[in-house]
C-alpha positions as CSV (number, residue, x, y, z in Angstrom):
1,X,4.6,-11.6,-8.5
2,X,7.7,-9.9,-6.7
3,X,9.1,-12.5,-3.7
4,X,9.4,-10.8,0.3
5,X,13.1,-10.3,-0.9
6,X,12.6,-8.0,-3.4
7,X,9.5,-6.0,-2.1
8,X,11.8,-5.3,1.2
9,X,14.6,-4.4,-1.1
10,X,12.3,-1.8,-2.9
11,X,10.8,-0.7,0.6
12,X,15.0,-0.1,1.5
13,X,15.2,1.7,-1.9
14,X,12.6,4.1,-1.0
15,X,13.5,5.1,1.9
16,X,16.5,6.0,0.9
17,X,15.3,8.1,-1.2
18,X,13.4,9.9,1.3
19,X,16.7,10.6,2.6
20,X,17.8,12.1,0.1
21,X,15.2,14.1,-0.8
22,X,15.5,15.7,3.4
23,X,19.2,16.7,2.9
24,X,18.4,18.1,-0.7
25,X,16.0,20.4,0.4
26,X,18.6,21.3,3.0
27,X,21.1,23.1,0.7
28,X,21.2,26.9,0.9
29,X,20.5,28.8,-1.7
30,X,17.3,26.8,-2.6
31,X,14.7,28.4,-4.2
32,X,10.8,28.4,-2.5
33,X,9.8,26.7,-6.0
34,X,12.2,23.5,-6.2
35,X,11.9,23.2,-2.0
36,X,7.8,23.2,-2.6
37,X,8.7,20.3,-5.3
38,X,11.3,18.4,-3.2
39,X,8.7,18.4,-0.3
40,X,6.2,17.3,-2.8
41,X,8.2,14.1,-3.9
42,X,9.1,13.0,-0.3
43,X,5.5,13.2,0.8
44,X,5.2,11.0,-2.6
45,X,7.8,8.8,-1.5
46,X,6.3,8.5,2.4
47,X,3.0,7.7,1.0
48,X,4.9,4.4,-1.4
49,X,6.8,3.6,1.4
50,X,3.2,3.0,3.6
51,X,1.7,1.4,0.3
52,X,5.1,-1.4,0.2
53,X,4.8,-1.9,4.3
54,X,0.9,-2.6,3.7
55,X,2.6,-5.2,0.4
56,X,4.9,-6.9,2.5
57,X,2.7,-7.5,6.0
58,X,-0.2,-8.5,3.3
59,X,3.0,-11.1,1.8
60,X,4.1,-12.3,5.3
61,X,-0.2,-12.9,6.3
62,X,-1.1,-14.5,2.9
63,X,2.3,-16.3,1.8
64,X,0.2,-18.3,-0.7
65,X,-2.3,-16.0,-2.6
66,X,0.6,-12.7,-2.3
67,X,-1.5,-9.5,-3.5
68,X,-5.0,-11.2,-4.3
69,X,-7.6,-12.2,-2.1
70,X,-9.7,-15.2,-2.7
71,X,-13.5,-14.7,-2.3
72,X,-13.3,-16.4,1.2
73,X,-11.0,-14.1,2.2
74,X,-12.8,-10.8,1.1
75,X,-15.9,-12.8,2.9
76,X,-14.1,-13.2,5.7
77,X,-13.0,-9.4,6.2
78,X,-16.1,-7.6,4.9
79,X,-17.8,-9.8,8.1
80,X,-15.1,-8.5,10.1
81,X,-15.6,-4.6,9.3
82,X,-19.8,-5.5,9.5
83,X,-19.1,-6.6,13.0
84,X,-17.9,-3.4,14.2
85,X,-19.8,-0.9,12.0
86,X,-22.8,-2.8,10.2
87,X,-23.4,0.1,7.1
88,X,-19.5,-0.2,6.3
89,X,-18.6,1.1,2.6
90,X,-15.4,-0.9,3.1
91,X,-17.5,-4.0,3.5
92,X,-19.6,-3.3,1.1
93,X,-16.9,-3.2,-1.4
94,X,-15.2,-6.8,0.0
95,X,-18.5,-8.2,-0.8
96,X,-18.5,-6.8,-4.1
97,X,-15.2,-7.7,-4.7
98,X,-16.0,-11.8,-3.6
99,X,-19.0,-11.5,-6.3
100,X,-16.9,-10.1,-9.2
101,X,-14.2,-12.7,-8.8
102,X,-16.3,-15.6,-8.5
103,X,-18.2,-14.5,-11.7
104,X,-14.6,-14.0,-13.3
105,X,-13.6,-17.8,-12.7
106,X,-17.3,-19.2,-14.3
């Protein structure tokens, strides 16, 4: 599992890289075809950089467990979202997710 160091190194990495991808599709002379594709990859880019924010603030929360979630914990949220929206898909798949792993560690 990657350290806070070196996810918030990656999150620098890709931002640069969003960056660069803005001034490239700034150059004259660009055809419609490579700025459709340049577009594409920074919209790719924004959409990792949300996914390594989501990684690190998860990191900074849960210090211990990094990515995974312990059955508690998906407990615990999946009664959170059923608080505000009883018939939530997302809770439904915390709870799901709780059952699988405790039938992984039997």
């Amino acid at each position: 599992m990657p350290d806070l160091a070196t996810l918030e190194l990656k999150l620098r990495d890709t931002r640069q890289e969003i960056r660069n991808l803005q001034v490239m599709q700034m150059r004259p002379g660009l055809s419609e075809e490579k700025r459709k594709f340049l577009h594409d990859l920074e919209r790719s880019a924004r959409a990792e950089v949300k996914l390594r924010l989501k990684a690190i603030d998860h990191h900074k929360s849960q210090p211990t467990s990094r990515y995974l979630m312990t059955p508690e914990q998906h407990r615990q949220a999946a009664q959170a979202l059923r608080q505000h929206n009883p018939n939530s898909r997302a809770a439904q798949l915390h709870e799901a997710a709780a059952k699988m792993r405790e039938s992984k560690r039997k």
